[in-house]
C-alpha positions in Angstrom: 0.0 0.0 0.0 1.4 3.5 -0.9 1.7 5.9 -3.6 1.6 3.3 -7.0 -1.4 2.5 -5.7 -2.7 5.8 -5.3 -1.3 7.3 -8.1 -3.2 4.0 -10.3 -6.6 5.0 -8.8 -5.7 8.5 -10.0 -5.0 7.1 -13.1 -8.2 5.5 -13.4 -10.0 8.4 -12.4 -8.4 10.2 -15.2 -9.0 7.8 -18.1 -13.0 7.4 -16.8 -13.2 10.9 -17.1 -11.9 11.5 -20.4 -13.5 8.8 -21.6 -16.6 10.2 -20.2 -16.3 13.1 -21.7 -15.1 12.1 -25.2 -18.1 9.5 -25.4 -20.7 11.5 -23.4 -21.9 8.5 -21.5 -21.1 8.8 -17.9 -21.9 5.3 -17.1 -19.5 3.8 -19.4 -16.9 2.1 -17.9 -14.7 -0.5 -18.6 -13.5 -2.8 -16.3 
């Protein structure tokens, strides 16, 4: 537990919101 984990949930944070808002579907997401 530390920051690669923190900083991956960032990450994943990031990428659902970009992908949110290049698609415009805020429910979509991958897993």
């Amino acid at each position: 537990m530390g920051e690669l984990e923190y900083l991956r949930d960032r990450s994943l944070l990031i990428i659902d919101f970009i992908l949110n808002k290049n698609v415009g579907n805020p429910k979509l997401r991958p897993v």
